[in-house]
N, C-alpha and C positions, 0 to 999 in steps of 0.2 A: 539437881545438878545444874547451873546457872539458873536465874531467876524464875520465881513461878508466879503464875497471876491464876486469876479465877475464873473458868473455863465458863463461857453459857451454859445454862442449865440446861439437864437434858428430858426428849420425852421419845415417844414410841414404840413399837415390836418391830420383831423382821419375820419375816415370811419366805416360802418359798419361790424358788425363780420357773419359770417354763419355757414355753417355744419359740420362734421365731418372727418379728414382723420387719420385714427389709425395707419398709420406709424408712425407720429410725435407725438407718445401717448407710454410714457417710465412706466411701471409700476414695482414698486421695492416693496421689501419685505415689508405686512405690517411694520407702528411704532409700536412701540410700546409705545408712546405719549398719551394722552387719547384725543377721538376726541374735532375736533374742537367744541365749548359749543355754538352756534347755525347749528348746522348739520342739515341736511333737510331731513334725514330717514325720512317715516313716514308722512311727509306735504308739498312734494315736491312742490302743486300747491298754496299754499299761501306763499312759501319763494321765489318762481318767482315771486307774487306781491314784495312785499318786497325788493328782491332784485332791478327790476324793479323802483323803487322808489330811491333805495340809488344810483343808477348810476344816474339817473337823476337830484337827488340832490349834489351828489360828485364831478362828473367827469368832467366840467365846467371846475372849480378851480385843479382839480389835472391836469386837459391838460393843463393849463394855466400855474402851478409851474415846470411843466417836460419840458418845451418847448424847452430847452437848450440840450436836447436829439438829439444825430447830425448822418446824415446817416452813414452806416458804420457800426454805432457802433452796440458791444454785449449786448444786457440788458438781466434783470432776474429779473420777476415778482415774491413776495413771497406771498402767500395765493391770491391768483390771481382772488376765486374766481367765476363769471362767466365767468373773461377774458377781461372783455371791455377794459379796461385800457391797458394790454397785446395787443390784435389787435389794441390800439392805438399807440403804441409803436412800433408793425410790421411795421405798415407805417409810422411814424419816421423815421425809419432807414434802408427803404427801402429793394432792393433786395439786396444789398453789407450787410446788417447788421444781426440778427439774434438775437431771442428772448426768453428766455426756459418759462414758465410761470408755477409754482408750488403750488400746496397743497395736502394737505391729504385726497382730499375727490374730485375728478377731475369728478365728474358727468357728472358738465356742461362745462366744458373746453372744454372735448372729443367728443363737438357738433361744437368746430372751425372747419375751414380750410380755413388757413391762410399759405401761402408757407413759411413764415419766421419764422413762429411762432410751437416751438416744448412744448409738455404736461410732465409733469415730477409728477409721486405720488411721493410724499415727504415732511419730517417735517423737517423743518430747525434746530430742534433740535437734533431729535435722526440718521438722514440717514447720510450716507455717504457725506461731498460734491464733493467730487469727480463724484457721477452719475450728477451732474450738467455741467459738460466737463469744459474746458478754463474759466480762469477767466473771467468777466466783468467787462467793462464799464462801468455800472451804475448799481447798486441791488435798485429795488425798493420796498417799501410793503405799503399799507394804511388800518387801522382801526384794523388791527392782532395783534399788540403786545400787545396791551391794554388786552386781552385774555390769556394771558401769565403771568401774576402776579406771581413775584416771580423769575422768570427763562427769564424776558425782556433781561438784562445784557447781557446774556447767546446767545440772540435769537441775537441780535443787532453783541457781537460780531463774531460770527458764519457770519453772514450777510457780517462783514467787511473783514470777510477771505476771498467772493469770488471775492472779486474787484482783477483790479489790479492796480500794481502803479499808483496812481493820478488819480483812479476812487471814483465816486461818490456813496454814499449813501443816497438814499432820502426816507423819512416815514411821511407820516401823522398821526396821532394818535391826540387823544380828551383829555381835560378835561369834562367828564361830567356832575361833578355836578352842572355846571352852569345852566343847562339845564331847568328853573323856570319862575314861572309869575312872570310878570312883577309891576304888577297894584294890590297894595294892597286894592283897591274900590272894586274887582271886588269880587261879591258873592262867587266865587269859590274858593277864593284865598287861604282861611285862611284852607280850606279842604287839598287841594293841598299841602300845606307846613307842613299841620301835617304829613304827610305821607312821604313826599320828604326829610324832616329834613335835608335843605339846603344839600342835595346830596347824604347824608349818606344813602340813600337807597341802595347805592352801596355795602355798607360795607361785610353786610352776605349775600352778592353773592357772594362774593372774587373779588371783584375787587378795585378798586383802581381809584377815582372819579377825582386824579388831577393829574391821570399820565401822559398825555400828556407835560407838561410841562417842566419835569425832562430830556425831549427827550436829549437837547442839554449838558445837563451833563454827560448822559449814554453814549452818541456819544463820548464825550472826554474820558470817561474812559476805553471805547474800542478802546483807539489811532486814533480816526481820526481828523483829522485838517481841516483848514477854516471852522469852522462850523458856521451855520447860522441859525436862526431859524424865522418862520412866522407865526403870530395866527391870526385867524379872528374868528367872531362870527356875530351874525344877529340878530334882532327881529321880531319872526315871528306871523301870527294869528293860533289859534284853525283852523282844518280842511284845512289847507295849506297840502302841498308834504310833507314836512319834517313831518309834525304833523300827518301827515297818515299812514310816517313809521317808527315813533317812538311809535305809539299805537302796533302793532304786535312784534315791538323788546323789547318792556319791556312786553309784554306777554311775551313771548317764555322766555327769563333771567328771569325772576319769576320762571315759570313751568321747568324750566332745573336747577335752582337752589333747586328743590323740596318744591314749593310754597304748603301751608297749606292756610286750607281759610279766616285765617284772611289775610296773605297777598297779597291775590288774591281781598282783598275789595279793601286793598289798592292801587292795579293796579287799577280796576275800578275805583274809584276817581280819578284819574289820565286821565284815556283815556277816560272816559267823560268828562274832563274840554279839552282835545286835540282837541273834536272832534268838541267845542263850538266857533263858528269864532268870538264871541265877547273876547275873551279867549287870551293876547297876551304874549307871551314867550322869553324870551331869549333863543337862542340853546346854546349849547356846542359850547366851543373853540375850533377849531380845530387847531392845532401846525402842519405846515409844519417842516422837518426838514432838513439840507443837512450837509454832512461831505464828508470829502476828505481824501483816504489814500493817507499815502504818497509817495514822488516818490522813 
């Protein structure tokens, strides 16, 4: 989907992440950004389900697109997170390489301890990039920018300042309003779609159902070149991985967007037809992306 070139070759495993060392734990002045719109104030132990569930279903395919990640190198995780992708990355690029991993809200980062791997509070919009030291290698983020509506352009090119020459930028981000049954037989279906209105559920949450897509045009308008873009999608059953935590993430974007209760039914029709394994869905697209500045 625009231009493709030939990614570095890649090498490595990843491993598990563990506990805490507060040296490599940088903290700067709050943003003043508003926080991230799934923050885990307040339900810390169902957004470790949650999140538990989205590394499990993500991080497969994001180890699989980073693989060209070469020792040595500097990366820079953005909205990082609990980290896992981060600690896959520490071991990428071994003890010669070095990793900063970022967001505004480092809870659970500052339970690593990973020797390569340093903790940075910070919004890639409003902080300094300078607290991030030496350019990088490669800047990478997945499933963040989609949460920035409005101010993506802004985030992306921020991102591309802290490469350096002939460093890479790589983002995952979705289309989600694909995200629908499949099987119009199916008793639930015709409930599901009144609600869903082919995606537009997105709309008065403020987001943006096909942003994923636009990735590889945003990339060109923040100067980066050989870009490439990758989409995939799946059909999956009611009560699957994906289906277990896409029922708590359209709670919580409901209730953070100040759900009323007609549209709190409407969730419910929703995460009962998720929870139903005769129930089958298409997921969201998800759009790799890769850009290159230049030399």
């Amino acid at each position: 989907m625009e231009t493709t070139s030939r990614l570095p070759t890649s090498i490595g495993l990843c491993r598990a992440a563990g506990g805490a060392t507060l040296s490599n734990v940088v903290e700067p002045a709050p943003s003043q950004h508003p926080d991230y719109r799934l923050a885990a104030a307040g339900r810390e132990s169902a957004e470790d389900e949650r999140l538990d569930l989205l590394e499990q279903i993500y991080d497969p395919m994001s180890r699989r697109r980073r693989r060209f990640v070469q020792p040595g190198w500097r990366c820079l995780e953005i909205g990082a997170g609990r980290g896992s992708m981060a600690v896959w990355l520490a071991e990428q690029v071994g003890p010669t390489g070095h990793v900063v991993a970022t967001d505004i809200d480092t809870r659970y980062l500052t339970r690593l301890n990973v020797p390569n791997l340093q903790v940075i509070r910070h919004s890639i919009l409003d902080d300094p990039l300078e607290l991030l030291g030496e350019p990088f290698d490669v800047v990478c983020s997945r499933l963040m920018l989609f949460h920035l509506k409005g101010v993506q352009e802004q985030a992306i090119s921020r991102m591309a300042e802290c490469l350096r020459p002939g460093g890479w930028l790589f983002d995952e981000d979705c289309d989600w309003g694909t995200a629908a049954p499949v099987d119009p037989a199916h008793p639930r279906y015709d409930a599901y779609q009144r609600v869903w209105r082919d995606g537009d559920w997105w709309t008065p949450r403020g987001y943006d159902k096909a942003f994923g897509q636009k990735l590889p045009a945003l990339f060109e308008r923040c100067g980066l070149q050989e870009i490439r873009n990758e989409a995939s999608t799946e059909v999956v059953r009611g009560g699957s991985p994906w289906a277990r935590w896409w029922i708590p993430t359209l709670e919580v974007i409901n209730e953070l967007g100040g759900g009323d209760e007609a549209s709190r039914r409407e969730v419910e029709v929703m995460t009962e037809a998720l929870a139903d394994p005769t129930f089958w869905l298409e997921r969201e697209v998800v759009h790799a992306c890769w850009g290159r500045r230049a030399l």
